[in-house]
C-alpha positions as CSV (number, residue, x, y, z in Angstrom):
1,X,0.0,0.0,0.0
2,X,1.5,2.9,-1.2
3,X,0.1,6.6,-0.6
4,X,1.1,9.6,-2.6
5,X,1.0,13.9,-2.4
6,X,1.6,15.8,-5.7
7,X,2.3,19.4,-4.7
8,X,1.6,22.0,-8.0
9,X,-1.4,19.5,-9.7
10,X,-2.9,23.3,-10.9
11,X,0.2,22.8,-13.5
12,X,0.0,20.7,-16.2
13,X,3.1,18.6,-15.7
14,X,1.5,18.5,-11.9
15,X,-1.2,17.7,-12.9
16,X,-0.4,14.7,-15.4
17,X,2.1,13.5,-12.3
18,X,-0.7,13.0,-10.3
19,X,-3.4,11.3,-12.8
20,X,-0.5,8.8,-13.5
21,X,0.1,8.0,-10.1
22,X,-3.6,7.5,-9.2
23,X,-3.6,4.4,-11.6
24,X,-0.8,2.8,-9.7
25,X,-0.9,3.8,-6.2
26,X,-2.8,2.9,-2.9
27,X,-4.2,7.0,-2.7
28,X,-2.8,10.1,-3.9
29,X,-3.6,13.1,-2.7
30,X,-2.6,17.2,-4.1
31,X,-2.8,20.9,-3.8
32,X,-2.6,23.6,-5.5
33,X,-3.0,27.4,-5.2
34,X,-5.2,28.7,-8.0
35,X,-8.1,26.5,-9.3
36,X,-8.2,26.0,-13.1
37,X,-8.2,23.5,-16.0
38,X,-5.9,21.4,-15.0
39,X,-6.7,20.6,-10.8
40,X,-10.6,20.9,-12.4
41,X,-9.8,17.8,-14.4
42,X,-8.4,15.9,-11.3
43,X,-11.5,16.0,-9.4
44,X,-13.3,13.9,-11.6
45,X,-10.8,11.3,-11.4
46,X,-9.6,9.0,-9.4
47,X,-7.0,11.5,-7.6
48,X,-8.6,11.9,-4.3
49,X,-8.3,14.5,-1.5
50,X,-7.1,18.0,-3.1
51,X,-6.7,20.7,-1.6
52,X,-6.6,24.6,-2.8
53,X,-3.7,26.6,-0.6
54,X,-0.1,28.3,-0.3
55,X,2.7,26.3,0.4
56,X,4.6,29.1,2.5
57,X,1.2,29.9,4.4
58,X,-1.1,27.3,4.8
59,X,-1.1,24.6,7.9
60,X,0.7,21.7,6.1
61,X,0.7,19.0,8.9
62,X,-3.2,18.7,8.5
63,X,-3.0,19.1,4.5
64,X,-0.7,15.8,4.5
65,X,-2.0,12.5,4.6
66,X,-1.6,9.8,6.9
67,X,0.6,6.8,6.2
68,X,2.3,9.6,3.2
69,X,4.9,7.4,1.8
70,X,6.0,9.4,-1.6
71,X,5.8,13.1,-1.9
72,X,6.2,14.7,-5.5
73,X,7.2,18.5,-5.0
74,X,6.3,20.2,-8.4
75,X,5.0,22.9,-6.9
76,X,7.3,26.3,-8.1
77,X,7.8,29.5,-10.1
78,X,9.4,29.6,-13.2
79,X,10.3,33.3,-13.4
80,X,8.3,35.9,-15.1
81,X,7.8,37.7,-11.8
82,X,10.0,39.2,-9.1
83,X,13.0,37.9,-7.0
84,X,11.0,37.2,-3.9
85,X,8.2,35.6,-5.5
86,X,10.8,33.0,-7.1
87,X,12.2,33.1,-3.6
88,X,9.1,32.7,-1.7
89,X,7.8,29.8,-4.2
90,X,11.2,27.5,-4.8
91,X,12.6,28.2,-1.3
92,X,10.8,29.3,1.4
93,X,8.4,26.4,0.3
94,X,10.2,23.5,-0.2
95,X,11.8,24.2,3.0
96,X,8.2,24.2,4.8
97,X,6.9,21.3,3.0
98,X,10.3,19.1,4.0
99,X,9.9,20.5,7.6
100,X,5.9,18.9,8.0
101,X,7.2,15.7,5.6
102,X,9.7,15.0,8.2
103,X,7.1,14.7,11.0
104,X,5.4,12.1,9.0
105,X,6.7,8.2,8.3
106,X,7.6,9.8,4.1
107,X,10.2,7.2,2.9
108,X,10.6,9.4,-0.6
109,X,10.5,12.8,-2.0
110,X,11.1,13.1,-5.5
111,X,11.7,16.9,-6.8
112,X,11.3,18.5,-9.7
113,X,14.2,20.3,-9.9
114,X,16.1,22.1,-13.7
115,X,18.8,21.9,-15.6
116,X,18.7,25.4,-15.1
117,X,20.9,25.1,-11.8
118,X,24.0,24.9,-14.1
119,X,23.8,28.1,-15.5
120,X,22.3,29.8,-18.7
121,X,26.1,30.4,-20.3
122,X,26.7,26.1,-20.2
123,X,28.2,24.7,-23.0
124,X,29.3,21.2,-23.5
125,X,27.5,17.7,-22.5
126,X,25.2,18.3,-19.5
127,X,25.0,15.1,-17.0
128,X,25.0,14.2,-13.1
129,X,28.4,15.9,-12.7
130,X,28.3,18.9,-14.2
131,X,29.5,21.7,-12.7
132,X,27.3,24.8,-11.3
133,X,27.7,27.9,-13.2
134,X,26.0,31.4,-13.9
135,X,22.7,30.7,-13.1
136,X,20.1,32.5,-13.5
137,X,18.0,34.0,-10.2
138,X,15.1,31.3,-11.4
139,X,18.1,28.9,-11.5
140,X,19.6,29.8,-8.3
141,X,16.7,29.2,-6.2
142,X,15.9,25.9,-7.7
143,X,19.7,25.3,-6.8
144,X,19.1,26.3,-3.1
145,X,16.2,24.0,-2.8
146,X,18.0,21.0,-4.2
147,X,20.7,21.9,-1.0
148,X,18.1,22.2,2.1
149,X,16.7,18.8,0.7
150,X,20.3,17.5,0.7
151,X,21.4,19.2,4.4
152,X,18.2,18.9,6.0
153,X,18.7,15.8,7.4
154,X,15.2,14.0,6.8
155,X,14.6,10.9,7.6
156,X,13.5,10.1,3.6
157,X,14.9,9.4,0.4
158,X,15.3,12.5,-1.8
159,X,15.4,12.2,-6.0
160,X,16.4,15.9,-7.6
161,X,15.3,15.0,-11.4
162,X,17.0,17.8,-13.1
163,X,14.2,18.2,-16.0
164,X,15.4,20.1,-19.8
165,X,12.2,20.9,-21.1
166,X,8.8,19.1,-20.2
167,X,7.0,18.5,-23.4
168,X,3.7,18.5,-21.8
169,X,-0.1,20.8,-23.6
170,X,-0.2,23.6,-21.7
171,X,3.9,24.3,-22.2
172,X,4.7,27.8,-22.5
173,X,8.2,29.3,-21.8
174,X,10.4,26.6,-23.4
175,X,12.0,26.8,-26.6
176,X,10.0,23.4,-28.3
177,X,7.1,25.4,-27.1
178,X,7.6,28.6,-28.4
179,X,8.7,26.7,-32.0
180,X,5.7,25.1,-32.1
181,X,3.6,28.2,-31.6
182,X,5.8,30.4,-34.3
183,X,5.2,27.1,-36.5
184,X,1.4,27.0,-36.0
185,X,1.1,30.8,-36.9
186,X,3.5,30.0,-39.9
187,X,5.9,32.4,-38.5
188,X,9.6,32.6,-39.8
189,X,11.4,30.5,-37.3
190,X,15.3,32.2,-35.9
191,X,17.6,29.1,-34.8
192,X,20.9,29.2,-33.8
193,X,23.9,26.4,-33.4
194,X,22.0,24.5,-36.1
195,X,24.4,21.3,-36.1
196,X,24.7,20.9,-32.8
197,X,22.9,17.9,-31.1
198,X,19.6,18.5,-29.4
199,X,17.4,16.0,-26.7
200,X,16.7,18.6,-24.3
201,X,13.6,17.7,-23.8
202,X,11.5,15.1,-22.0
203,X,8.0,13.9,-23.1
204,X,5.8,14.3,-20.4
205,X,4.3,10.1,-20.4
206,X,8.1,9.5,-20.3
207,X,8.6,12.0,-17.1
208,X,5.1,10.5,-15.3
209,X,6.5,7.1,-16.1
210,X,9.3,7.2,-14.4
211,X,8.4,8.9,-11.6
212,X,5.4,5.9,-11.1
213,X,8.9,3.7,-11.2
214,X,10.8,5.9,-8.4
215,X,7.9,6.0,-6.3
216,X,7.6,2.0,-6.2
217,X,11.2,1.2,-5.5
218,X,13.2,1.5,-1.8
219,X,15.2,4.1,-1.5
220,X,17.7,6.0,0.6
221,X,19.7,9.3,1.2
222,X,19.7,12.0,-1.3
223,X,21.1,11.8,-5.7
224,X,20.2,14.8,-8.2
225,X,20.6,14.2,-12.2
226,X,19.3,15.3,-15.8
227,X,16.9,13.0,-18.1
228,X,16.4,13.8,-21.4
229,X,15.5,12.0,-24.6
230,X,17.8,9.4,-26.3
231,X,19.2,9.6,-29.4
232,X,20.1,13.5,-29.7
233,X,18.9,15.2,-33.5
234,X,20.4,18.7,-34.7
235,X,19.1,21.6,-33.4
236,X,17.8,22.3,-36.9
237,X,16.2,19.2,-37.3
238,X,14.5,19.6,-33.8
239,X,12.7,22.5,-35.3
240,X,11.8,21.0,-38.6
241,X,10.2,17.9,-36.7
242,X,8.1,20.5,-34.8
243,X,7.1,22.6,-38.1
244,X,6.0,19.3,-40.3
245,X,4.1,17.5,-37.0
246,X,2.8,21.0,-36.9
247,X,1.7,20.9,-40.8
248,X,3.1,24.3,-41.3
249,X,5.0,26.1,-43.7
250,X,7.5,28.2,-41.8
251,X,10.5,28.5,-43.1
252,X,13.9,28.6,-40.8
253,X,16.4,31.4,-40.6
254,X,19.7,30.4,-39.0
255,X,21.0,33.4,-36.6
256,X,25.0,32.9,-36.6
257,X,26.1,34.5,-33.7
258,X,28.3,32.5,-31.5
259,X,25.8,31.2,-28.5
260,X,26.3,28.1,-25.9
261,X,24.5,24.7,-26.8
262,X,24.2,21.8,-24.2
263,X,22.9,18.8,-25.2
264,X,22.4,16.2,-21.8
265,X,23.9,12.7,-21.2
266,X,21.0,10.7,-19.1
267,X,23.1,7.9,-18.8
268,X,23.3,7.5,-15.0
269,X,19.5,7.8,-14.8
270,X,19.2,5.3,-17.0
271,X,21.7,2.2,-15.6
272,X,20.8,3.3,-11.9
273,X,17.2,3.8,-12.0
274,X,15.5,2.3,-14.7
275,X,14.9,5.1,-16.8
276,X,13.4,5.1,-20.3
277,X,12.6,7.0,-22.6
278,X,11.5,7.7,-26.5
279,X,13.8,9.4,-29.3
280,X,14.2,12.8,-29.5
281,X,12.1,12.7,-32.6
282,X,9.6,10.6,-31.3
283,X,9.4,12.9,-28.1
284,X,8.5,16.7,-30.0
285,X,6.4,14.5,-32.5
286,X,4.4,13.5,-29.9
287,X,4.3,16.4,-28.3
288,X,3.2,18.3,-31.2
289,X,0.0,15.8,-31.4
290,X,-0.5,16.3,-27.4
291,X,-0.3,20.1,-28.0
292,X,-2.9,20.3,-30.3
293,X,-5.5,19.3,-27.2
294,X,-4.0,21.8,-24.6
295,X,-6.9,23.6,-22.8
296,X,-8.5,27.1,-23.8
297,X,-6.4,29.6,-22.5
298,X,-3.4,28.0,-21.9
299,X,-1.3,29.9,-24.2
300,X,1.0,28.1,-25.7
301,X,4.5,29.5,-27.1
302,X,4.1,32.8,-24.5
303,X,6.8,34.9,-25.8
304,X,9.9,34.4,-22.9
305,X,13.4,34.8,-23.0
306,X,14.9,31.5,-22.5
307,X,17.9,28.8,-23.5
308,X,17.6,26.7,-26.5
């Protein structure tokens, strides 16, 4: 018997983390902080208690369930506001959330954590060991979570996944995202570091899929790492698979200004933990398709600044 809590299940990758789970777990239960689409679609389901409320404010021992075994902390902000907002939601929370988990019997915590912590200037092959760089303020606090999981001490098992981009409808800041959009309005399309290799990206069944597969095995202490996609394309292919599963006709423009390009070696996620995972191909194909049923409103390809 095995009894979940997805934090963030008002965000789509939240969200799908938490119908997944349903279908293999005893109970799993959620918040979230503003209702709409995507906790709506929850209730109908098979996801039981949820529960609308702040992180940083709310009382979290009696929002917890009993006999919690796996938490799943995808609750965060992703930038687009100011420092103590990304403060507030990536820190102060996580550090309240681990404080009420560690009252409870919690043998896992898996967190969502981001490339992102290695900086927005990295260059090179991107894995487990990869150093810390310039990061961005979004970065950094994601960074600073991962380390008060890591020194807090708790009595249960801690998994940082280190996501690239979640390829999930309802994706908005990423650069597969904002392709897809440009390619849907069959908008001229600016890519740079066209032959370098791509897979940073993670299909969103893939992600759910293997967190169901963390959640079911014993663990202990505390590891961080990437996942990606296998088998890495160009970046110019990546964004001609996106404009023909889009059925446009954009055209690309190649911008040849020297800029970093990462591309992310998942190996040790794969031989330690079972990961899997589709092509890179396969995954923004696939994604295109999923995009097309994103809900009303969700806006996707919003205009951010952003790594490719």
């Amino acid at each position: 018997m095995i009894n979940g809590f997805v934090t963030g299940v008002g965000s789509p990758v939240g969200s799908a983390i938490a119908s997944q789970l349903s279908l293999h777990l005893s109970s799993v239960g959620g918040t979230y902080r503003t209702s709409n689409a995507w906790s709506d679609q929850l209730k109908n389901g098979a996801v039981g208690r949820l529960i609308q409320g702040d992180l940083c404010t709310s009382d979290l021992a009696s929002m917890l369930p009993e006999d919690l075994d796996v938490v799943v902390h995808c609750a965060a902000s992703a930038g687009g506001r100011d420092t103590r907002d990304l403060v507030r939601s990536n820190v102060e929370a996580t550090a309240r959330l681990a404080a009420a988990v560690a009252e409870t019997d919690c043998r896992l915590w898996i967190q969502l954590s981001t490339v992102s912590i290695h900086g927005e200037t990295f260059d090179g092959v991107l894995d487990e060991a990869s150093d810390i760089g310039d990061v961005s303020e979004y970065g950094e606090t994601k960074r600073v979570a991962e380390s008060l999981l890591q020194g807090g001490g708790g009595s249960f098992a801690v998994r940082c996944l280190r996501l690239p981009a979640v390829l999930s409808p309802g994706a908005r800041r990423h650069w597969p995202a904002r392709v897809l959009a440009a390619a849907k309005r069959n908008e001229p399309i600016s890519i740079f570091n066209q032959h370098m290799p791509f897979n940073n990206a993670v299909h969103i069944d893939d992600l759910t899929q293997f967190i169901v597969h963390l959640a079911m095995m014993e663990q202990t202490g505390f590891n961080a790492f990437p996942i990606a996609s296998t088998d890495p394309i160009t970046v110019a292919q990546a964004a001609q698979t996106l404009i023909d599963s889009a059925g446009s006709g954009s055209v690309v423009t190649i911008d040849s200004s020297p800029r970093p390009s990462f591309y992310v070696d998942d190996a040790y996620a794969r031989s330690s933990y079972g990961y899997a995972s589709r092509s890179t191909y396969a995954a923004l194909r696939d994604y295109a398709r999923l995009a097309r049923y994103a809900r009303p409103g969700d806006d996707i390809g919003e205009k951010r600044p952003g790594p490719q």
